[in-house]
Backbone bond lengths (Angstrom), bond angles and torsions (degrees), N, CA, C in turn:
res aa  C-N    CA-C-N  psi(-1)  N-CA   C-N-CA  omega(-1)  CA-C   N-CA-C  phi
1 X - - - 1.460 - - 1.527 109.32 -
2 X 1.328 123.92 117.12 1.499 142.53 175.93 1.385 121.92 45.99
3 X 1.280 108.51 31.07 1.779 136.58 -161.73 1.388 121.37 104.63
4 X 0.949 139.86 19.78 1.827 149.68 -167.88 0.896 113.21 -133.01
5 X 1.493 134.65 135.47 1.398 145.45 -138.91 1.498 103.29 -179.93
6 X 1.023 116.04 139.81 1.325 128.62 -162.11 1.875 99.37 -116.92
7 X 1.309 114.12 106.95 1.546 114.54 -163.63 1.576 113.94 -73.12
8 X 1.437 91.17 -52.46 1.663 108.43 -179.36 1.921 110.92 -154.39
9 X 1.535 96.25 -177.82 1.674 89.52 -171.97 1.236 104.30 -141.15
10 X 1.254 125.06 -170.79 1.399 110.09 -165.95 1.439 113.19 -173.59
11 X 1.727 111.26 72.43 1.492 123.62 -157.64 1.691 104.80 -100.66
12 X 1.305 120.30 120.72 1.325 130.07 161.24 1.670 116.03 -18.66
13 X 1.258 121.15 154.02 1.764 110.61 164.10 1.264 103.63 -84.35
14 X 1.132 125.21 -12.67 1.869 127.85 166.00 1.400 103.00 -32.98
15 X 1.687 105.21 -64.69 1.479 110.04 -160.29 1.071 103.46 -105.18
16 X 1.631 123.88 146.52 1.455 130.03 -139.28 1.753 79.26 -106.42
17 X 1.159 91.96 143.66 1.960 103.01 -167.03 1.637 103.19 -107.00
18 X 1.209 117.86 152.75 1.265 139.32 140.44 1.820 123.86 -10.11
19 X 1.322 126.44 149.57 1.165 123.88 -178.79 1.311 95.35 -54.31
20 X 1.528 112.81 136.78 1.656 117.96 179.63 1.742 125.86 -59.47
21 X 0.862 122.75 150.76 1.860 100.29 -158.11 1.763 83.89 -148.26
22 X 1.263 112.32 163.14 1.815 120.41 156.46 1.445 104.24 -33.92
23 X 1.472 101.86 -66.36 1.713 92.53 -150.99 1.432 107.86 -115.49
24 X 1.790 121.09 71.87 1.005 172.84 151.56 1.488 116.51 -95.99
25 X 1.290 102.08 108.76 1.785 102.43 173.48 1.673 113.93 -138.51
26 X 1.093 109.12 113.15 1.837 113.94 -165.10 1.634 83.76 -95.60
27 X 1.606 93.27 118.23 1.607 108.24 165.52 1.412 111.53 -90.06
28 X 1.198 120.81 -176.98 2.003 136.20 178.88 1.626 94.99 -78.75
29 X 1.328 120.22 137.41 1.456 126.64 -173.69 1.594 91.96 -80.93
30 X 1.437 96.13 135.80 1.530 119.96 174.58 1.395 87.34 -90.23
31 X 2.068 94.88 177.80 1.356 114.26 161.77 1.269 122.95 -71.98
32 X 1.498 107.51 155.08 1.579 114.57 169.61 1.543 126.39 -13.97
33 X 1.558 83.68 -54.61 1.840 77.02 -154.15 1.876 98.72 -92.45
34 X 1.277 111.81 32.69 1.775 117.19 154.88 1.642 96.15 -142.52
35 X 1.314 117.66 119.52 1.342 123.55 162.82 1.604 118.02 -56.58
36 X 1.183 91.05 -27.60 1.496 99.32 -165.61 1.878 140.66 36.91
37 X 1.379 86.47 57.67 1.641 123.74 -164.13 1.909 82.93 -129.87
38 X 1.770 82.42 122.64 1.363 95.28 178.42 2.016 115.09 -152.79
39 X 0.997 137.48 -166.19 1.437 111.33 -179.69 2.119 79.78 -161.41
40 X 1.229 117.41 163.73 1.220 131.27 175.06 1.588 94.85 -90.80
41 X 1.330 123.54 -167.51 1.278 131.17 139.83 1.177 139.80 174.79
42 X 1.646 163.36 89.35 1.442 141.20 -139.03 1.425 104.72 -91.32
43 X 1.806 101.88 172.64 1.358 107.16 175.85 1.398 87.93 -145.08
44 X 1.620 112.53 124.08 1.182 127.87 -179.52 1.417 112.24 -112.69
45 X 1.436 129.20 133.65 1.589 144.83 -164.40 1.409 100.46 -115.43
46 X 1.730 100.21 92.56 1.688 111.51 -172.40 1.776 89.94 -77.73
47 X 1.276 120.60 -25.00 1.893 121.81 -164.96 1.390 127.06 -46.22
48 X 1.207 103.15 -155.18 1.787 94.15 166.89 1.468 99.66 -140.94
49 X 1.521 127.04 25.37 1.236 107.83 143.25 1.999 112.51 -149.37
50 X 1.087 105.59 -165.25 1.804 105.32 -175.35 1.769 102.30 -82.35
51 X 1.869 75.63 129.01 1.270 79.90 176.84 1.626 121.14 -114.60
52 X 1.206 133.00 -178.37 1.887 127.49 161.57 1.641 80.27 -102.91
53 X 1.213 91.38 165.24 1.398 112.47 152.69 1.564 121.75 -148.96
54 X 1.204 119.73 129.58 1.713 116.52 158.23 1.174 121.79 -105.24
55 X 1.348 117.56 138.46 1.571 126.85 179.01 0.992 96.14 -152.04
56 X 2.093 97.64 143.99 1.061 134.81 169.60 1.635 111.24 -84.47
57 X 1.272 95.21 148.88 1.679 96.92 169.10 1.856 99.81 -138.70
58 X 1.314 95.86 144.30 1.490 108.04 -175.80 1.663 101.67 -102.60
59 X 0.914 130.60 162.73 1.377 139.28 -168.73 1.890 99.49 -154.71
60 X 1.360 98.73 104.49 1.776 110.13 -160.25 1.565 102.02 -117.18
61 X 1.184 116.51 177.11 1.532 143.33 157.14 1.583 98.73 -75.78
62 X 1.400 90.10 172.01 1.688 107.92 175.86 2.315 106.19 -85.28
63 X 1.110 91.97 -17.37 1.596 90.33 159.76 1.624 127.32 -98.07
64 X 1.479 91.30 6.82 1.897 102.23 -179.43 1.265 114.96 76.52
65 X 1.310 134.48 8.92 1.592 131.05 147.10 1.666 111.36 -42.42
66 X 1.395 112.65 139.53 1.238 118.11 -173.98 1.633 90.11 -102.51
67 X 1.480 112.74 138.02 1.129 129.98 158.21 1.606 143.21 -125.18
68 X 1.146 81.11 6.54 1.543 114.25 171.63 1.706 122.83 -173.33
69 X 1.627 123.54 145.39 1.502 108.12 159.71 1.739 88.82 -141.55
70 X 1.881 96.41 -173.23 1.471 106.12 -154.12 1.586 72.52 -169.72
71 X 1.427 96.53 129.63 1.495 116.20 170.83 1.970 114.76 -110.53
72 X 1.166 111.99 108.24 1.301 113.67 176.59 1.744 114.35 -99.25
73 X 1.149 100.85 141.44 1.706 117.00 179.71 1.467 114.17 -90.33
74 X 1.176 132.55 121.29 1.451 125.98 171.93 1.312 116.67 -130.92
75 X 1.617 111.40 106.38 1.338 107.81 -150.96 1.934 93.67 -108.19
76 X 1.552 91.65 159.57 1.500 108.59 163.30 1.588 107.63 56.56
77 X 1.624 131.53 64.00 0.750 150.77 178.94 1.606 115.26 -114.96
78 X 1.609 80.74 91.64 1.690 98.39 -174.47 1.728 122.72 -72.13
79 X 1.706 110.77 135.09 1.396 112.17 -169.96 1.352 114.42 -37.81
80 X 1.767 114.66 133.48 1.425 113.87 167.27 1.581 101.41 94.50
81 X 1.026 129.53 -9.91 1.562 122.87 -176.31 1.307 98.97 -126.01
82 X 2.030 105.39 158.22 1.518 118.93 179.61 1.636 104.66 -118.10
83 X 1.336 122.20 135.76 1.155 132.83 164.12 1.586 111.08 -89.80
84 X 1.194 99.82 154.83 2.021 95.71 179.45 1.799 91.07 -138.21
85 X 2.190 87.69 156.18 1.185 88.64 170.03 1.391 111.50 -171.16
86 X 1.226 121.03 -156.27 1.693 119.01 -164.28 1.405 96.35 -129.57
87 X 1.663 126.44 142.96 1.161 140.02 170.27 1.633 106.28 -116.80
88 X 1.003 139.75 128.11 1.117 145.64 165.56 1.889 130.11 -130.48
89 X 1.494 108.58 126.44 1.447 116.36 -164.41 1.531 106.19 -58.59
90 X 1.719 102.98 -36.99 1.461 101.96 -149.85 1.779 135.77 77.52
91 X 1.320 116.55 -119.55 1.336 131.94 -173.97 1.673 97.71 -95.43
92 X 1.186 118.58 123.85 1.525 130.56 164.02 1.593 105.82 -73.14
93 X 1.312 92.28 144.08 2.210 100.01 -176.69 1.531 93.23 -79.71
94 X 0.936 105.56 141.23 1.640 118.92 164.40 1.688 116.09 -34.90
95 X 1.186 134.20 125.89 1.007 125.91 -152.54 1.614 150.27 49.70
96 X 1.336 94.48 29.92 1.329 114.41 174.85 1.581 136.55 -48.45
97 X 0.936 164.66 128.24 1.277 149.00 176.33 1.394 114.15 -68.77
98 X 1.381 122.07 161.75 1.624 117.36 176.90 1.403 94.51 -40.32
99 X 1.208 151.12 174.15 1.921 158.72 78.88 1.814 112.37 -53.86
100 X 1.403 102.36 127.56 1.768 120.40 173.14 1.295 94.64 -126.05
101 X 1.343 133.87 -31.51 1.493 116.25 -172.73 1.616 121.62 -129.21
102 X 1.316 106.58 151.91 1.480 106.32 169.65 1.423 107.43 -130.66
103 X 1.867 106.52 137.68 1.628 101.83 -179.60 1.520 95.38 -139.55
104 X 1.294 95.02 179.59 1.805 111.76 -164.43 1.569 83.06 -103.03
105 X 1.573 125.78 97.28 1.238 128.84 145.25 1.582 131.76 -72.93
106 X 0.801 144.57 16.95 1.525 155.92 142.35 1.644 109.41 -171.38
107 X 1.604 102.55 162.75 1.493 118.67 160.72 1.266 122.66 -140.31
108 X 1.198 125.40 139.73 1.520 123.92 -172.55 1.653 102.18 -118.60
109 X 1.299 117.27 127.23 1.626 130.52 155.83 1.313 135.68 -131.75
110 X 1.850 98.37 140.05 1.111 100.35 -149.97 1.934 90.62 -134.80
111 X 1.224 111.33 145.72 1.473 120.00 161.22 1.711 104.99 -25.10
112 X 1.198 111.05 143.98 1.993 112.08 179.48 1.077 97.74 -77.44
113 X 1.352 127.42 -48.89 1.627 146.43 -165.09 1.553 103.53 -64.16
114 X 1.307 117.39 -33.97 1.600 114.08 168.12 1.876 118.84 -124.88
115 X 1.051 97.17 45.65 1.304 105.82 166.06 1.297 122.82 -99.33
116 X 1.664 117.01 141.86 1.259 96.82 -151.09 1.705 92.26 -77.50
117 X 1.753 108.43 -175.73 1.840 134.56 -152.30 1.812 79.46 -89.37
118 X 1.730 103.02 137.39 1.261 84.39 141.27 1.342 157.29 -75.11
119 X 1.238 137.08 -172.50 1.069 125.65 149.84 1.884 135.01 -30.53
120 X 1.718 97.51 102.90 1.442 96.12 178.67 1.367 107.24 88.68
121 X 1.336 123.24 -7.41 1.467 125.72 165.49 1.462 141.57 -80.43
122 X 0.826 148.07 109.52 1.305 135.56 -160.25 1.747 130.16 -97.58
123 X 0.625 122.54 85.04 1.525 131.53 -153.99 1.638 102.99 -45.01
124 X 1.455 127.62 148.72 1.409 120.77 150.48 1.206 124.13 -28.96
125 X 1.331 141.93 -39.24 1.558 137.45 -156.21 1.725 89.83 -96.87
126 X 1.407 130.65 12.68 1.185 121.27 -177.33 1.560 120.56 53.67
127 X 0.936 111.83 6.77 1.681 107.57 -171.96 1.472 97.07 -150.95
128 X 1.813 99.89 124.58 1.246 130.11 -153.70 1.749 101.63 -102.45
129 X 1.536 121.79 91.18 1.499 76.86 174.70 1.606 101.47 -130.43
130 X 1.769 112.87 166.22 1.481 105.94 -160.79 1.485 90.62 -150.70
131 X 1.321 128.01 167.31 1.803 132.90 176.18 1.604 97.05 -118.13
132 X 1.442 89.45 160.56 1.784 123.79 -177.42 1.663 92.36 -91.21
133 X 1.640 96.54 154.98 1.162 91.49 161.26 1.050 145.18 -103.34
134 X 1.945 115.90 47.69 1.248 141.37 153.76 1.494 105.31 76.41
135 X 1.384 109.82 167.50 1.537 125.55 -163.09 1.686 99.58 -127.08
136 X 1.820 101.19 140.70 1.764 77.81 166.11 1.921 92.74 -143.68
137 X 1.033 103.03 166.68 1.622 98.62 -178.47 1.713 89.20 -178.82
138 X 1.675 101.88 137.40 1.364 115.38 -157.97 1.724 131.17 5.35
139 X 1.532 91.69 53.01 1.531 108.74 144.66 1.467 90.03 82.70
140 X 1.518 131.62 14.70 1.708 147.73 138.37 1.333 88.47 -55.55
141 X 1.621 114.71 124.81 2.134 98.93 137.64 1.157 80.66 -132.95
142 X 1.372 89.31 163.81 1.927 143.53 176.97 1.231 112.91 -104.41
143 X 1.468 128.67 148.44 1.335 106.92 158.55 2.075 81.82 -159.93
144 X 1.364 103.55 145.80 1.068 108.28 -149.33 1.486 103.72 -104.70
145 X 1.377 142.48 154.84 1.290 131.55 161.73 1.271 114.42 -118.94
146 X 1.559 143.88 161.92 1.015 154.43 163.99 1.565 119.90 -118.63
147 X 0.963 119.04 127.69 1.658 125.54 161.63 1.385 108.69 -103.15
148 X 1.490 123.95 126.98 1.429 110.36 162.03 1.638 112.28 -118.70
149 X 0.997 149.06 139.07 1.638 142.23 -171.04 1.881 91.66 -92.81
150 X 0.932 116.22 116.02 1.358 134.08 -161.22 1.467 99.84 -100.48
151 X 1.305 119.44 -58.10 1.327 141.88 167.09 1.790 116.95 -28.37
152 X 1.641 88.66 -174.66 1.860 99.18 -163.33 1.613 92.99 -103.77
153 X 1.280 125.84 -14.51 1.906 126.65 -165.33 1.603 115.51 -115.12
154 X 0.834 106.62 152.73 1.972 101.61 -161.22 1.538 92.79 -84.67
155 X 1.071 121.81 149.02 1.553 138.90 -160.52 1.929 115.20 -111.07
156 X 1.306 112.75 78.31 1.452 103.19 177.22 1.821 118.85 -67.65
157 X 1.676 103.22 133.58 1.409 108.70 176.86 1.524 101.46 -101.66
158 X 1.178 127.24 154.24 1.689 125.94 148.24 1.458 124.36 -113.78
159 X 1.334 116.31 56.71 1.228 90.46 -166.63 2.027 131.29 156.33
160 X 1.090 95.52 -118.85 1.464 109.16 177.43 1.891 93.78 -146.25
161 X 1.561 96.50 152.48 1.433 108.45 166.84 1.601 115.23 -78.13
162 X 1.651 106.88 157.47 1.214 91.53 -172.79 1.565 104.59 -108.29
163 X 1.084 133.29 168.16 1.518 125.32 -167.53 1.486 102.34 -150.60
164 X 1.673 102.24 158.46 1.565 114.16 174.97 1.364 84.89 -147.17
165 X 1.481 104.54 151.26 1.456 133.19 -174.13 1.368 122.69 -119.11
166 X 1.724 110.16 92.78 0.865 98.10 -168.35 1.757 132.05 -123.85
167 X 1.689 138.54 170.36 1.040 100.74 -145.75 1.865 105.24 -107.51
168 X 1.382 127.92 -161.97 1.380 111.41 156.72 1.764 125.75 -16.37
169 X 0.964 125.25 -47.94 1.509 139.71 -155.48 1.547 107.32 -101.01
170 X 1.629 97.27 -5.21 1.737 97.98 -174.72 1.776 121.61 75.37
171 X 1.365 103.18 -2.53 1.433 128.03 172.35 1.620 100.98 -65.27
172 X 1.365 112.99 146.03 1.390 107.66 177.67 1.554 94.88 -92.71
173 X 1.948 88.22 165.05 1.578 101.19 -170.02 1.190 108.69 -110.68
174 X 1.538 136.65 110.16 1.293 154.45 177.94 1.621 105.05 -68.07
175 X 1.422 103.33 149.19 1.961 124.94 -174.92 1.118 123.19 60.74
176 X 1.861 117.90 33.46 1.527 119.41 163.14 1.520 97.60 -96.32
177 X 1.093 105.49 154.97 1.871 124.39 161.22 1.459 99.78 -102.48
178 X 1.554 103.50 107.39 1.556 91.95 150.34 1.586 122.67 -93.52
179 X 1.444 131.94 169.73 1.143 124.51 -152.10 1.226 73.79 -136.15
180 X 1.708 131.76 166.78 1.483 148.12 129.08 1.429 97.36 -89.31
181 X 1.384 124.81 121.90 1.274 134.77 175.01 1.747 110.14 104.67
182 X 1.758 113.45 -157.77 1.240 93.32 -149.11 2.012 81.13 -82.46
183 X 1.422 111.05 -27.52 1.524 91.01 173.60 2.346 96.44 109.73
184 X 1.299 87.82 -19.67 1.639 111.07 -170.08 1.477 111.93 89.57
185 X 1.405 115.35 22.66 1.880 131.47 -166.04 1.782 73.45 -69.06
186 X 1.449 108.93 -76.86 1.526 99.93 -158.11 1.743 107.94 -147.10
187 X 0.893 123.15 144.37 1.694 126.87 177.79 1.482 114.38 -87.87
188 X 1.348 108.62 168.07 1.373 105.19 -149.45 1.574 157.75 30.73
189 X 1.330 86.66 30.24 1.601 113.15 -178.60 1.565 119.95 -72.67
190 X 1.660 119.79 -29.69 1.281 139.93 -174.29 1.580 95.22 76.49
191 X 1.482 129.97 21.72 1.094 109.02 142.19 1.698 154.90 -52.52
192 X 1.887 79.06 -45.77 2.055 99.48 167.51 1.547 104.49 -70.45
193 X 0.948 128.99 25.25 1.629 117.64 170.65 1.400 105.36 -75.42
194 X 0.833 85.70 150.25 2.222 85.82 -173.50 1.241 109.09 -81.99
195 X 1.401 115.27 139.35 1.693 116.26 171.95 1.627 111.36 -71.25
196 X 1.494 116.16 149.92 1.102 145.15 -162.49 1.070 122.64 -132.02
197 X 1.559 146.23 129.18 1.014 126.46 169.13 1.631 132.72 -71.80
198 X 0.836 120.59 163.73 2.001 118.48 -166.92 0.945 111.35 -164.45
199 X 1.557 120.67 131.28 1.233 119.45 169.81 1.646 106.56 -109.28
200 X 2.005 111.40 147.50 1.418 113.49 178.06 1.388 108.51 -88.44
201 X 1.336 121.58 104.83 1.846 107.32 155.98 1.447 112.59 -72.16
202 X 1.693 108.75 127.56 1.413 121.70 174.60 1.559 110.96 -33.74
203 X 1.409 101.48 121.78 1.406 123.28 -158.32 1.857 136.63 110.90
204 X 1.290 89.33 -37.20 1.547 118.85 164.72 1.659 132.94 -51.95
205 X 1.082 135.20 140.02 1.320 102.02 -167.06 1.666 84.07 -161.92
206 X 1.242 114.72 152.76 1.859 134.12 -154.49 1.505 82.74 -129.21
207 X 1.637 107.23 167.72 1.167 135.37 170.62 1.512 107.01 -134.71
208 X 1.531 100.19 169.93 1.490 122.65 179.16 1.335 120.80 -170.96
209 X 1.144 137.94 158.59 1.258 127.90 161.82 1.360 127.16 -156.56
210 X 1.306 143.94 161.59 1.455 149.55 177.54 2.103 104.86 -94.17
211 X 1.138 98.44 155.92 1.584 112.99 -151.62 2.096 90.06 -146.02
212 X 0.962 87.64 126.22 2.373 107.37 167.49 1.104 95.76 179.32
213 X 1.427 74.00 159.84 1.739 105.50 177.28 1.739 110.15 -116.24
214 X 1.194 121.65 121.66 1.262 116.41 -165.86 1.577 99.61 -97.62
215 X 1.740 104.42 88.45 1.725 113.05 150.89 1.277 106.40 -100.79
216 X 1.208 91.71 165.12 1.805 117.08 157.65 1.707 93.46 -132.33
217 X 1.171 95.83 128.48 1.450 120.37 147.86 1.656 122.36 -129.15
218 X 1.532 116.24 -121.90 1.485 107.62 168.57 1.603 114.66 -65.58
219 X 1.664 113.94 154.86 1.404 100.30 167.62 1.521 115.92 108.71
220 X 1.367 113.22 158.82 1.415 106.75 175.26 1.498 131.05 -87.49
221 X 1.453 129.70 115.20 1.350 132.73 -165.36 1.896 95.13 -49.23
222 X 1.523 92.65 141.78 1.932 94.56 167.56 1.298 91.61 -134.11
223 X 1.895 101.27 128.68 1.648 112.76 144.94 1.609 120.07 -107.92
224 X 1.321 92.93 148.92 1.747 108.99 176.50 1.135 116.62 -135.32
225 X 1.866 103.54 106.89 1.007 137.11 -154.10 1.429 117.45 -76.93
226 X 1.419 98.06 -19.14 1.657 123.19 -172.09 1.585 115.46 -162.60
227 X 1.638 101.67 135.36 1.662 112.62 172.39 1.240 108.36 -129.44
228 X 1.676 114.57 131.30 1.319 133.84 164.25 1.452 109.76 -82.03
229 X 1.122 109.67 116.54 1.587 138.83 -179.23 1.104 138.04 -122.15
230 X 1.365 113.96 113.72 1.812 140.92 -144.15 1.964 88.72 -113.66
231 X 1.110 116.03 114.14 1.181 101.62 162.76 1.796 111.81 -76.62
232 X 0.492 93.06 -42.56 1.591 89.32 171.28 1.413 117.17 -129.83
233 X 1.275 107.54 167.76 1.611 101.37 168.10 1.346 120.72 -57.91
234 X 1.841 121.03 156.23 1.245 105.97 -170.98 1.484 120.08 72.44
235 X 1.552 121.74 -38.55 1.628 116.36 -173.92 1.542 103.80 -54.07
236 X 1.375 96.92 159.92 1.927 97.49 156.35 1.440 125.47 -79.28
237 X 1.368 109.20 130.01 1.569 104.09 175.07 1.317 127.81 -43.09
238 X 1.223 122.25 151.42 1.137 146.04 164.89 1.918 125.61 -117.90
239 X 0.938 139.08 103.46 1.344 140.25 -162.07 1.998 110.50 -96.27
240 X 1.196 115.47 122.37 1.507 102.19 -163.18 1.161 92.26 -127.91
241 X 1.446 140.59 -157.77 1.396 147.69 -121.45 1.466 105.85 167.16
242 X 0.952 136.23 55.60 1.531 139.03 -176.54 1.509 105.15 -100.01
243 X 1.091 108.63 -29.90 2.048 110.14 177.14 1.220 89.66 70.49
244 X 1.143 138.50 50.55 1.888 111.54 147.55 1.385 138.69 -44.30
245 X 1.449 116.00 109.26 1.565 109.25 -161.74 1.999 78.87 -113.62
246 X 1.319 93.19 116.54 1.940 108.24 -164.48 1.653 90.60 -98.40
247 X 1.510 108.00 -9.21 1.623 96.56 177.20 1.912 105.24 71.07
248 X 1.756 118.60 -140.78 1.131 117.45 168.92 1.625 135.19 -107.85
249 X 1.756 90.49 20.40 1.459 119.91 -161.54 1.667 115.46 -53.45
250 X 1.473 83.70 -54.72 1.609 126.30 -173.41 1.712 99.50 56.24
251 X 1.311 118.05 66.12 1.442 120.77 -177.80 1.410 108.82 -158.58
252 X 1.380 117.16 134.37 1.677 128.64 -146.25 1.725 87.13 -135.12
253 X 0.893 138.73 124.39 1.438 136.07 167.40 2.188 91.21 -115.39
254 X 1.587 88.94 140.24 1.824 108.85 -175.33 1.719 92.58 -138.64
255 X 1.271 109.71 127.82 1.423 144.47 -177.33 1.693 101.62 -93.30
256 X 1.501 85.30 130.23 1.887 64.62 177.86 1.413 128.23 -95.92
257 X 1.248 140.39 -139.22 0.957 136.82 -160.26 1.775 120.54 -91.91
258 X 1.116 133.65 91.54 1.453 119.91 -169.81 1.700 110.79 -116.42
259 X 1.318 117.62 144.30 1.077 116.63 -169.87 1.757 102.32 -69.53
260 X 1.509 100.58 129.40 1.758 97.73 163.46 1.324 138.39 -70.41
261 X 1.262 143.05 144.00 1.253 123.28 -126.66 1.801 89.36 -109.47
262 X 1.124 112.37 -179.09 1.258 111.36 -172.75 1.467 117.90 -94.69
């Protein structure tokens, strides 16, 4: 799936495996608390420039019940070359079903240069910013952003973030309205709070967030799989992964910038 390939797998004799294949290898059953169910896998960058990539891998039954997944990061995967690597379940949830298979259930790519920092990393531009993975409740979603000023220099905001919408292909996505505020998506959200100016002292860290309602009525449903995100004008991009499925709304409500509280 979109360069990801699953090489080989690597199921305990605990757990009763799959029709036996080449690249099938039943290891000695570990203890409990490591399943020790794991899969190889590459990620190859057919593009023309460096990419990150994240992918999920599902870890199923032989009827495709998911009983576990594990999200791996593969960053800075320059055009024309394959990176390889190891996925591993670990600890099985209490009551698990056998597992025979592991598959590549989604992948996300994003520019290297705007992918978000990992964990505990601090990017050159000193300012770290990354999204939640959003709230939804009667067909409202949320999806949350964070800025943190990571850095040694105090960080002025004005405002609202700036955003591009973009689609599978990294192509931007034409006939959304974005709104600053709730947009009339929904009231009492603390979206209409008025933007303010703020400055971050290193350590400090602001919030924001994006606001839809996922209908379909007339019209063609749009998802956006990915947003490029400027905290301010001038900032350096940032590319995130929120999946907005806007339904036939075509309406984005952006909150602006408020300092997070301590």
């Amino acid at each position: 799936m979109d360069g990801v390939r699953i090489t080989s797998v690597t199921i305990p004799t605990a757990t009763p495996s799959p029709t036996p294949s080449d690249h099938l290898v039943h290891a000695d059953p570990l203890p409990a608390a490591d399943s020790g169910i794991s899969a190889t896998y590459e990620v190859t960058n057919s593009g023309g420039r460096a990419l990150t990539y994240t992918v999920l891998f599902d870890f199923t039954t032989d009827s495709g019940a998911v009983m576990g997944n594990h999200s791996e990061t593969v960053r800075s995967v320059a055009p024309g070359t394959t990176k390889r690597g190891t996925v591993r379940l670990g600890a099985l949830a209490p009551g698990s079903s056998q597992i025979s298979r592991i598959k590549v259930a989604q992948v996300t790519r994003v520019p290297a240069a705007e992918a978000p920092p990992a964990p505990g990393v601090c990017p050159p531009s000193g300012i770290r910013l990354t999204n939640d993975d959003g709230d939804a409740a009667m067909g409202l979603r949320v999806v949350g952003l964070r800025l943190e000023n990571c850095g040694k220099r105090d960080y002025a905001l004005d405002g609202y973030p700036r955003l591009e919408l973009l689609d599978d292909d990294l192509a931007p996505v034409r006939g959304v309205q974005i709104f600053h505020g709730s947009g009339g998506i929904s009231t009492g959200s603390g979206f209409d709070d008025p933007a303010r100016p703020l400055v971050l002292k290193p350590g400090q860290s602001a919030v924001s967030g994006l606001m839809w309602r996922n209908l379909t009525e007339y019209g063609t449903a749009v998802n956006v799989p990915y947003v490029r995100v400027r905290a301010k004008e001038g900032a350096a991009p940032v590319t995130v992964t929120p999946h907005l499925d806007l339904g036939t709304t075509g309406k984005l409500a952006v909150r602006a910038w408020t300092r997070e509280a301590s």
